[in-house]
PDB file of N, CA, C and O in Angstrom, chain B, residues numbered from 101:
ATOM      1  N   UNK B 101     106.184  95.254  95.285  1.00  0.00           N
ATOM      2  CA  UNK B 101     107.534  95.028  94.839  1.00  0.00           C
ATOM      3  C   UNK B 101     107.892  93.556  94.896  1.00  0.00           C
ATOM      4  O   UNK B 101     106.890  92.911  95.205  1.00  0.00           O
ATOM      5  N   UNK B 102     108.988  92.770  94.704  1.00  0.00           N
ATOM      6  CA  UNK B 102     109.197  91.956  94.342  1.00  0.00           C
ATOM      7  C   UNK B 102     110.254  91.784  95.522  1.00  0.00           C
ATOM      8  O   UNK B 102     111.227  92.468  95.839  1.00  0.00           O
ATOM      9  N   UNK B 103     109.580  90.347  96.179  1.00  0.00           N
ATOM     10  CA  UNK B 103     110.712  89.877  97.559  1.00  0.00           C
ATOM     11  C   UNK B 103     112.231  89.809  97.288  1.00  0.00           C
ATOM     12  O   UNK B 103     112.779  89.467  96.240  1.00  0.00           O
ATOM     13  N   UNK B 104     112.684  90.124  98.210  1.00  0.00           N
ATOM     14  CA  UNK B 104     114.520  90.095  98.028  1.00  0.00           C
ATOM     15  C   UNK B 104     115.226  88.910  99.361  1.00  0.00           C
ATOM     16  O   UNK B 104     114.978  88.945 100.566  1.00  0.00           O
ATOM     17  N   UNK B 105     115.774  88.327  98.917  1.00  0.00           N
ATOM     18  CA  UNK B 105     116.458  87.724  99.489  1.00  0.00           C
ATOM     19  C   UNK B 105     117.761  88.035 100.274  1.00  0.00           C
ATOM     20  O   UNK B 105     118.728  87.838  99.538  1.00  0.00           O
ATOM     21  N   UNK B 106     118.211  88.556 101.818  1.00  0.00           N
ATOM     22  CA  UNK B 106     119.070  88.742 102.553  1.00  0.00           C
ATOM     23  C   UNK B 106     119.168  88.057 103.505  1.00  0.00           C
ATOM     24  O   UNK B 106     118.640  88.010 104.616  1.00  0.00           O
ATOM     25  N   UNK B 107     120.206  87.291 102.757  1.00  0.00           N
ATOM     26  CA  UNK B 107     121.028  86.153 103.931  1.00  0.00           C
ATOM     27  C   UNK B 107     120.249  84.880 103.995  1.00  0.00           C
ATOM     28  O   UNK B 107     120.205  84.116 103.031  1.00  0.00           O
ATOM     29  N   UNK B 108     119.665  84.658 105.065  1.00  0.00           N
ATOM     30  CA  UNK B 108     118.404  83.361 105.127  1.00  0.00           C
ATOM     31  C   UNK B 108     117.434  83.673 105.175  1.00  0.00           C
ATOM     32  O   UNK B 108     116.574  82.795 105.247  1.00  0.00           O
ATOM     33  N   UNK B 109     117.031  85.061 105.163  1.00  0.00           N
ATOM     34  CA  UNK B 109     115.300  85.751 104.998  1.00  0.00           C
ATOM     35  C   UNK B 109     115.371  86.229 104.329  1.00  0.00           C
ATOM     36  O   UNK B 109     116.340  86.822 103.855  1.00  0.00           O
ATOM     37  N   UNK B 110     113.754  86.106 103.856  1.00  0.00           N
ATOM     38  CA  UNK B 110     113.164  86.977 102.922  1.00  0.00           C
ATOM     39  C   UNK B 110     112.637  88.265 103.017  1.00  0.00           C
ATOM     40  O   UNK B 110     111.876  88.389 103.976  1.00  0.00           O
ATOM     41  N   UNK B 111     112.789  89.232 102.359  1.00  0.00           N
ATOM     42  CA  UNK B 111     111.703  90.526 103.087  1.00  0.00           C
ATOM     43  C   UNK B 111     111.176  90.389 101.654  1.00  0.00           C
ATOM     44  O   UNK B 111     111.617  89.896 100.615  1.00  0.00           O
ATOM     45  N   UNK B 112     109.534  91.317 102.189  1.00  0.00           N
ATOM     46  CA  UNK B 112     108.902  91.560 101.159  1.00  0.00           C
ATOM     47  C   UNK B 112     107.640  92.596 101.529  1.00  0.00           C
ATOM     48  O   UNK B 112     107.612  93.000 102.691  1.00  0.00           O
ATOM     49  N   UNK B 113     107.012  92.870 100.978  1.00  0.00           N
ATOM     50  CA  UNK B 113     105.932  94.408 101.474  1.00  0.00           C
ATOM     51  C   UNK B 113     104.473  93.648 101.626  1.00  0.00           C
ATOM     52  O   UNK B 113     104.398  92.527 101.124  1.00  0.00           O
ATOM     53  N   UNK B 114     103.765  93.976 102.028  1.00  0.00           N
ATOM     54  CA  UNK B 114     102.464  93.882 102.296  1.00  0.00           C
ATOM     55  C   UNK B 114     101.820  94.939 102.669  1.00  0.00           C
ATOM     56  O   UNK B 114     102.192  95.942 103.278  1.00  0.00           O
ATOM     57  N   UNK B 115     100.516  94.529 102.120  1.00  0.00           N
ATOM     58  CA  UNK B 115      99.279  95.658 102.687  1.00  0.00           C
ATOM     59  C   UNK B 115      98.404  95.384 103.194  1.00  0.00           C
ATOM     60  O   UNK B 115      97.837  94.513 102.534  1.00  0.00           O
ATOM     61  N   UNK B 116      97.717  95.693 104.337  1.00  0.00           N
ATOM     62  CA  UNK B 116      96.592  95.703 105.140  1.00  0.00           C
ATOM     63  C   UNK B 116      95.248  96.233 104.165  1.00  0.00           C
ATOM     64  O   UNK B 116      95.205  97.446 103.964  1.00  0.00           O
ATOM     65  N   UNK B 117      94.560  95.696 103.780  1.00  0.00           N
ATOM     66  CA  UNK B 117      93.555  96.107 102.351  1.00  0.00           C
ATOM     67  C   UNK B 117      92.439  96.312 103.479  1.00  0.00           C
ATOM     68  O   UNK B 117      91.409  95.986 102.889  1.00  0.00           O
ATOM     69  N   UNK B 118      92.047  96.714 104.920  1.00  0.00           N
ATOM     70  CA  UNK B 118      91.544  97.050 105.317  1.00  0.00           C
ATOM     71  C   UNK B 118      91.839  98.868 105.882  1.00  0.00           C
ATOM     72  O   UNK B 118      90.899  99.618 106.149  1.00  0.00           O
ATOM     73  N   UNK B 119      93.113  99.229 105.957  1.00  0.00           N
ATOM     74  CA  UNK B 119      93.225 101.165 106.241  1.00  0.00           C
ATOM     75  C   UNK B 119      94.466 101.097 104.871  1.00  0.00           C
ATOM     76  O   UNK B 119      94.801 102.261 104.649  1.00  0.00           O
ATOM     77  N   UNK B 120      95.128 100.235 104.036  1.00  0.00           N
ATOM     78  CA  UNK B 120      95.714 100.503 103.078  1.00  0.00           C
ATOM     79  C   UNK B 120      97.227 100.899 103.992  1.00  0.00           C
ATOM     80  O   UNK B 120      97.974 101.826 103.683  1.00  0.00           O
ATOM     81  N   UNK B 121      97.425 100.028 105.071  1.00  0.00           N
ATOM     82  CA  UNK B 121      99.322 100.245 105.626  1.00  0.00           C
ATOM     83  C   UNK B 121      99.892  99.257 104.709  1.00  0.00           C
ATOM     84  O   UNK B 121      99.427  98.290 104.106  1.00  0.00           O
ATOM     85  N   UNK B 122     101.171  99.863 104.804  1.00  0.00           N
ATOM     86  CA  UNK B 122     101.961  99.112 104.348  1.00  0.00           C
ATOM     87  C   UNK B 122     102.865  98.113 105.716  1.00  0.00           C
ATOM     88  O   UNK B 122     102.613  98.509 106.854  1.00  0.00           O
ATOM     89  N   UNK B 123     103.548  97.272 105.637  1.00  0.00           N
ATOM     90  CA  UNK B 123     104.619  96.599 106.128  1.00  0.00           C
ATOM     91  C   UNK B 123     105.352  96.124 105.078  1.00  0.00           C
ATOM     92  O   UNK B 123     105.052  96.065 103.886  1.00  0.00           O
ATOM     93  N   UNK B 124     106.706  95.671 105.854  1.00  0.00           N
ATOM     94  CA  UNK B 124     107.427  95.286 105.452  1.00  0.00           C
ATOM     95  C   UNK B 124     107.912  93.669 106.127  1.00  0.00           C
ATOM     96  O   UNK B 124     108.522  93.605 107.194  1.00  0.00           O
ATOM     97  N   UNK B 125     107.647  92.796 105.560  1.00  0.00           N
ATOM     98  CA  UNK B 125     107.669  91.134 106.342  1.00  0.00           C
ATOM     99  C   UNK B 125     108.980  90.720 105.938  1.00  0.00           C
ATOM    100  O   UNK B 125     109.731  90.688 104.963  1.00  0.00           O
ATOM    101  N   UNK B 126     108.907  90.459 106.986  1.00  0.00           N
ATOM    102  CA  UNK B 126     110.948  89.638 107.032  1.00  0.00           C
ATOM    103  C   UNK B 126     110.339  87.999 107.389  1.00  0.00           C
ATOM    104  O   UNK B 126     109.667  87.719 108.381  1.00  0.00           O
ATOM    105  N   UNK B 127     110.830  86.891 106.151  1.00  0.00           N
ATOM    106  CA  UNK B 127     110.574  85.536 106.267  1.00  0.00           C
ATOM    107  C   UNK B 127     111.832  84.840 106.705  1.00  0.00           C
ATOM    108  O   UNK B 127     112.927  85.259 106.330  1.00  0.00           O
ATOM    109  N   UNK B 128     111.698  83.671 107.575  1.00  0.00           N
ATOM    110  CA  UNK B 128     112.436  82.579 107.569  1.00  0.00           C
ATOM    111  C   UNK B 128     112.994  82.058 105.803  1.00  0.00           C
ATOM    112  O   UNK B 128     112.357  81.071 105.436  1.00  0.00           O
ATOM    113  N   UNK B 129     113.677  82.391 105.104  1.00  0.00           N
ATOM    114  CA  UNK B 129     113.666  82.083 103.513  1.00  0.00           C
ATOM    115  C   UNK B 129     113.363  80.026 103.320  1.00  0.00           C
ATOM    116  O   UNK B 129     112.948  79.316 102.404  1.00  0.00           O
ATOM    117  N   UNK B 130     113.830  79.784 104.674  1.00  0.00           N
ATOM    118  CA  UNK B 130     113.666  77.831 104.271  1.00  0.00           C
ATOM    119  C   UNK B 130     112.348  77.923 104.623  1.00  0.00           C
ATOM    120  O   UNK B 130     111.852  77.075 103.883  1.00  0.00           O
ATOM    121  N   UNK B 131     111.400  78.416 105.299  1.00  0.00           N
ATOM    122  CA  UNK B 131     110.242  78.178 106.158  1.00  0.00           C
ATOM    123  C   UNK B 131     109.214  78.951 105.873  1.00  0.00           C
ATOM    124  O   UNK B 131     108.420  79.134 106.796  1.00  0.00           O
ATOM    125  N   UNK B 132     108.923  79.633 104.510  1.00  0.00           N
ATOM    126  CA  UNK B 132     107.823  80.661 104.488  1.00  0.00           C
ATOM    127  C   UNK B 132     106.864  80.590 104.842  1.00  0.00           C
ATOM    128  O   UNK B 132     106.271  81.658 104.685  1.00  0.00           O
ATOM    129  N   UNK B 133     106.092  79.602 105.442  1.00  0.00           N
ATOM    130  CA  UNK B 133     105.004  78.966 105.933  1.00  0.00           C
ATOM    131  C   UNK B 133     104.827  79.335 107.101  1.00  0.00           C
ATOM    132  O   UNK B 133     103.753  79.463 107.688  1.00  0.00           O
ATOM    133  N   UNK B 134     105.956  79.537 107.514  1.00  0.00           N
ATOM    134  CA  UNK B 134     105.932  79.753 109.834  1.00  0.00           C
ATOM    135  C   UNK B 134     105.143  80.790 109.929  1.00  0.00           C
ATOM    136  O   UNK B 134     104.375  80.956 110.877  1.00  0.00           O
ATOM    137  N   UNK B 135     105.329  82.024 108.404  1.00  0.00           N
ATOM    138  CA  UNK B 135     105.129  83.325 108.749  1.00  0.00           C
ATOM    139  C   UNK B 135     105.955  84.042 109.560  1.00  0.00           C
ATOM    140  O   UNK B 135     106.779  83.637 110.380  1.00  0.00           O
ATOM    141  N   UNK B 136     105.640  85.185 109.235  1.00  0.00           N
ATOM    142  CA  UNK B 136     107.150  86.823 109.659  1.00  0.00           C
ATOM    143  C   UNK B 136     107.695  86.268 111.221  1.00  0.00           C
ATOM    144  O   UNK B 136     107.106  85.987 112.265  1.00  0.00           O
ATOM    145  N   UNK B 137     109.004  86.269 110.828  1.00  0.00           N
ATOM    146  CA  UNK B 137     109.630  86.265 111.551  1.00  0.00           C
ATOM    147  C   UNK B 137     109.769  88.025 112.415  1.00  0.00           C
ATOM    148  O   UNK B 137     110.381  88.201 113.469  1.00  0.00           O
ATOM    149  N   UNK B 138     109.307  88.721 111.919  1.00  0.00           N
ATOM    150  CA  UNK B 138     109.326  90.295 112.201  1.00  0.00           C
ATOM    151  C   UNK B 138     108.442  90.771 111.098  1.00  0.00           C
ATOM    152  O   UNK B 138     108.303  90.298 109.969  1.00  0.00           O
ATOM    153  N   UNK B 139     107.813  91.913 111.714  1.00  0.00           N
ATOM    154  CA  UNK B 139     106.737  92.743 110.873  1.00  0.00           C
ATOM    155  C   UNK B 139     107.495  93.810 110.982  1.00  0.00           C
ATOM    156  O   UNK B 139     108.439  93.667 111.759  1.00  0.00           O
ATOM    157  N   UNK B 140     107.368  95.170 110.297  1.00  0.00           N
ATOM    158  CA  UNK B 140     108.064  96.693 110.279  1.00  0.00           C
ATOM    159  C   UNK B 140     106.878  97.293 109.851  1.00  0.00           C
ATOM    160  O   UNK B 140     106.491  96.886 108.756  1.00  0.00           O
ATOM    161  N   UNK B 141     106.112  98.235 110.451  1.00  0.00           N
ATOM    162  CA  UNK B 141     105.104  99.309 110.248  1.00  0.00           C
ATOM    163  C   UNK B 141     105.826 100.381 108.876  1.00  0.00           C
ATOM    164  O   UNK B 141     106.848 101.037 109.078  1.00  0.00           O
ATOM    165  N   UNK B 142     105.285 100.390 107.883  1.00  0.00           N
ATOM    166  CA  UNK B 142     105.753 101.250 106.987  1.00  0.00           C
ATOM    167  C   UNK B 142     104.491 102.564 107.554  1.00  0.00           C
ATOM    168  O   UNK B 142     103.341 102.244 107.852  1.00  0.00           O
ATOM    169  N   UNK B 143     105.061 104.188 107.618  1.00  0.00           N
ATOM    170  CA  UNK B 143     104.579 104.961 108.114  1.00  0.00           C
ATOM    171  C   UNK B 143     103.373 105.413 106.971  1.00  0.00           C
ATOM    172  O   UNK B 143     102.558 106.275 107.298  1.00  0.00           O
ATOM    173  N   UNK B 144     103.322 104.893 105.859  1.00  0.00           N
ATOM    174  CA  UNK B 144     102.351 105.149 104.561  1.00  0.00           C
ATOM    175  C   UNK B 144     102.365 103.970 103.650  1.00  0.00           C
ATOM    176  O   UNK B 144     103.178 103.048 103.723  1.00  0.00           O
ATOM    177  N   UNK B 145     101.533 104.060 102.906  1.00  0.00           N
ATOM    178  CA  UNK B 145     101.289 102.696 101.712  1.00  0.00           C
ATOM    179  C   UNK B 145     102.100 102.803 101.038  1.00  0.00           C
ATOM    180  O   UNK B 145     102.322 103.955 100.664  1.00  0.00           O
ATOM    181  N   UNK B 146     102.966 101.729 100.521  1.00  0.00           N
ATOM    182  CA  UNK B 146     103.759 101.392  99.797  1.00  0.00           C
ATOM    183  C   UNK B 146     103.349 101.186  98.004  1.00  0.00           C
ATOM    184  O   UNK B 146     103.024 100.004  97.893  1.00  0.00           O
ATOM    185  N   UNK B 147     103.288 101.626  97.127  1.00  0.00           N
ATOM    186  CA  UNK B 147     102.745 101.300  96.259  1.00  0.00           C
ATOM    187  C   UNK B 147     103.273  99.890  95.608  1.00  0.00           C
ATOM    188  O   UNK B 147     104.472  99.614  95.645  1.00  0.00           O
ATOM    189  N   UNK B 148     102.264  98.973  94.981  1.00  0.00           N
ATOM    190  CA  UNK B 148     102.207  97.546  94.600  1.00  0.00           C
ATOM    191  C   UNK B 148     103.393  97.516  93.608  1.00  0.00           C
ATOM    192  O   UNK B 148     103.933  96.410  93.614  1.00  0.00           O
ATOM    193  N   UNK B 149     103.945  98.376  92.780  1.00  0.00           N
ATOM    194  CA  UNK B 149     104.698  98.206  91.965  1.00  0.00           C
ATOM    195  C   UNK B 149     105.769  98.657  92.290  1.00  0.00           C
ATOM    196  O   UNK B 149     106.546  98.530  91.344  1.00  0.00           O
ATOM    197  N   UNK B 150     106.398  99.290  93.441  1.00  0.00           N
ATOM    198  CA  UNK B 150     107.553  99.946  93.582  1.00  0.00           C
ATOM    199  C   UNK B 150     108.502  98.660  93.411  1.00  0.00           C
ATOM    200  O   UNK B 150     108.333  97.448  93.542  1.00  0.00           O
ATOM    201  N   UNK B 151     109.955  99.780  92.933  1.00  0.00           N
ATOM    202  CA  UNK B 151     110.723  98.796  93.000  1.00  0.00           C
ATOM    203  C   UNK B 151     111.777  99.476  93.381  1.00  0.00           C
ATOM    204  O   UNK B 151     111.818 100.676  93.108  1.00  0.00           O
ATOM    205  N   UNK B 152     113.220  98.645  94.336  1.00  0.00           N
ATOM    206  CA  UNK B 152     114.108  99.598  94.557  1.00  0.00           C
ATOM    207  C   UNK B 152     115.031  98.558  94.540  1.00  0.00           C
ATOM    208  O   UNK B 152     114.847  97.381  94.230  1.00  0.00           O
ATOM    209  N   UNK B 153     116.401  99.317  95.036  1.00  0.00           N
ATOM    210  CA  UNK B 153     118.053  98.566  94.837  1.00  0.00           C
ATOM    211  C   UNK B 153     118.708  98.852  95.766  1.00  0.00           C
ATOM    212  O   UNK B 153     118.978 100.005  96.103  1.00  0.00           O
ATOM    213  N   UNK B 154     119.211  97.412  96.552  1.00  0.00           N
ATOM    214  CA  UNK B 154     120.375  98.010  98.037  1.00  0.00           C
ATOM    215  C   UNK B 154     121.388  98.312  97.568  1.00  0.00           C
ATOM    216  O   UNK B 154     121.781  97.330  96.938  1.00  0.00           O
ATOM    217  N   UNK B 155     122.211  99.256  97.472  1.00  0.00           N
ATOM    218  CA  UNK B 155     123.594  99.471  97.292  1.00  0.00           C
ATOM    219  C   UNK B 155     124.377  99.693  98.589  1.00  0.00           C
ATOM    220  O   UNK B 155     123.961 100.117  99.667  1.00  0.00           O
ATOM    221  N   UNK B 156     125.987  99.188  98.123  1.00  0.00           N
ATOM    222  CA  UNK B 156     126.259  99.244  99.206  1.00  0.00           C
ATOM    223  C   UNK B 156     126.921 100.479  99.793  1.00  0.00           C
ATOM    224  O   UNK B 156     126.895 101.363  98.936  1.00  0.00           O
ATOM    225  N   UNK B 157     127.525 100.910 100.955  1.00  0.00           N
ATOM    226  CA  UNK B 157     127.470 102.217 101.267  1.00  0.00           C
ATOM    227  C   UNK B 157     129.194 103.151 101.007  1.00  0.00           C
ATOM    228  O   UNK B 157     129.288 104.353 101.254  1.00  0.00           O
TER     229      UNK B 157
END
């Protein structure tokens, strides 16, 4: 999917191409370089093309 921008970080998905997990990486948005500021275990693979929309509640 395609990174989203919330607030001053970035999130965006990744995959482990060694068991096929997914995460979810939360960036510094000025600093993408430092690397994840937080990782999130997605409980299954995320597919490369998903795409979704925050709405609000």
């Amino acid at each position: 999917g395609e990174p989203c921008f919330a607030g001053d970080h970035l999130l965006t998905f990744a995959i482990d191409r060694t068991d096929y997990r997914s995460f979810l990486l939360i960036l510094r948005a000025d600093d993408v370089a430092a690397g994840p500021v937080a990782t999130i275990a997605i409980g299954s693979r995320v597919p490369l093309g998903l795409h979704g929309a925050w709405l609000p509640s």
